[in-house]
C-alpha angles and dihedrals in degrees: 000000000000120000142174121330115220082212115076108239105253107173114032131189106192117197124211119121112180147320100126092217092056091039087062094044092050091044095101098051099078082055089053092054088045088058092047112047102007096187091052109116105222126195125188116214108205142146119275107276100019087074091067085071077061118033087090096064119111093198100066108072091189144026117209114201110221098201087218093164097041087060094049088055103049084050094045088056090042095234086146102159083058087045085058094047087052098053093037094054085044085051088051085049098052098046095051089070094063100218110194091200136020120195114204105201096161083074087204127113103255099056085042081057094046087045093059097043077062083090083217111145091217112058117174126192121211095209098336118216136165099043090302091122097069081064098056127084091212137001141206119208114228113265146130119106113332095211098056124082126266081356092161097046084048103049086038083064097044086050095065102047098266127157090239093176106192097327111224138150121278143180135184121216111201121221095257086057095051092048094050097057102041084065084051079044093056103038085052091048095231119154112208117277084004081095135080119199120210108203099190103159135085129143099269134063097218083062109058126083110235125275096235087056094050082050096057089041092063102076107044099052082051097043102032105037106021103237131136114228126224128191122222137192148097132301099269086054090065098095098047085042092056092050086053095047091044102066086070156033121252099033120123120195123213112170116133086019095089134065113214089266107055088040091065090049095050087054079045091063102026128106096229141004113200107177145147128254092298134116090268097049093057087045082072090072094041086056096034094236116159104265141189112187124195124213141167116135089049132018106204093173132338091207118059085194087240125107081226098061137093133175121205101210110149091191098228115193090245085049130139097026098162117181093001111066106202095185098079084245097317095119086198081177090067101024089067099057107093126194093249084064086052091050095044093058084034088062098041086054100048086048088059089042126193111343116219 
């Protein structure tokens, strides 16, 4: 168990390398550690992409890229004394920097390797796995309060003496961004909070909410609540987002038009973000947007921590299944969820409106 230092923390590596959802989860705790110790110089290690969710921050001082995919390949092609080179020139990097302390929140072996490449003599595990623990100098077991969001970032901070305020999500967007998407704003003719977004698409199937549902959905957000709904993902979503635009008229579709940044400022200025268990969806509470999340093969809280956000779980007994789907491809946990259950949270959150 680690636990508070007498030495203020001067020199931080923070590890976290994707996903975007814990990204997201993890965001407020560089701004812990700044309340705590000011002066502390703190880096983020982190893939290439998912550190445009952080650049804005003013609490990292640093990203560190981690070049995941350059070494893959090198591996794949089993060029493994480049590889070396590689790692070995990322480890001289790293140690140059002199970090005093490096925080692995991932938990999995690799980031438990890249943490102790750090060099840092103090090298602390959030839940350890994988044989990451054997890396660590000391480790904190996950805890705090399952239903709330980001609860083991949250209670990892608390465990090591930070100021952790009220601990939510949240994200920076930098003025080049925001430029940027008041022009989309403007081509698509879209005003600020007259706008939902629908964030479908994750990278499993036992995740998504089904097509015919996001179709129905359609118009009654545009109808009901006047608002224009826009469609968001990545490039390979492009195809299932047209099918769902397509059913009916108003819908603008803008997945694959995006990059990660000036997503996270559209859910900024829109109205509503309705979404299933994926990185856009929790961006709603870090920019207290009202949100209704969907979730039914995980459950990663059931309280966003915001008066504006609500989470649909019906808490099936099969449910959550994770990774191990026990329905032969039902998803029970999604399918009976209808659209009038999304209106009627819709409704409660934007009765509530934007939270401060």
């Amino acid at each position: 168990m680690a636990i508070p230092s007498d030495a203020p923390i001067a020199r931080l590596l923070i590890v976290r390398t994707s996903a975007i959802g814990d990204v997201v989860f993890a965001s407020p705790f560089a701004a812990a550690v700044k309340r705590t110790w000011p002066q502390a110089h703190v880096a983020w290690l982190v893939e290439p992409g998912i550190h445009e969710l952080l650049a804005a921050d003013p609490c990292i001082d640093e990203l560190i890229l981690w070049p995941k995919g350059e070494w893959k390949q090198l591996w794949q092609a089993r060029r493994f004394g480049e590889l070396f080179r590689r790692i070995r020139a990322f480890r001289a990097l790293l140690r140059a920097k002199r970090f005093d302390t490096a925080i692995d929140m991932q938990s999995l072996l690799k980031s438990g390797l890249l943490t102790w490449l750090s060099g840092a003599p103090r090298r602390i595990g959030l839940g350890s796995r994988e044989g990451s623990q054997w890396l660590m100098t000391e480790r904190v077991p996950k805890g705090g309060i399952a239903r709330r969001i980001g609860s083991e970032y949250r209670y990892l901070a608390e465990q090591l003496g930070l100021d952790a305020g009220e601990f939510l999500p949240r994200l920076c967007v930098g003025d080049d961004t925001e430029a940027k998407v008041q022009a989309l704003m403007a081509a698509q003719g879209l005003a600020r909070k007259r706008f939902a977004v629908f964030a479908p698409f994750t990278t499993r199937p036992q995740k998504h909410w089904f097509e015919d549902a996001w179709q129905a959905l359609v118009p009654k957000v545009r109808d009901e609540l006047g608002l224009t709904p826009v469609i968001l993902g990545g490039p390979a979503d492009r195809e299932a987002a047209a099918r769902i635009a397509g059913s009916t008229p108003g819908v603008i579709s803008l997945a694959g038009a995006t990059r990660l940044p000036e997503a996270a400022a559209l859910i900024r200025h829109a109205g509503l973000l309705v979404g299933v268990d994926t990185g856009l969806t929790h961006m709603g509470t870090a920019f207290a947007t009202p949100t209704v999340a969907l979730f039914g093969s995980t459950r990663p809280y059931l309280d966003t921590g915001r008066s504006n956000g609500r989470v649909i779980w019906l808490g099936l007994p099969c449910s959550p299944c994770r990774r191990r789907p026990t329905c032969d491809g039902a998803f029970t946990c999604l399918r009976d969820i209808t659209a009038d259950r999304v209106m009627d949270e819709a409704r409660t959150v934007l009765s509530v409106g934007h939270a401060s």
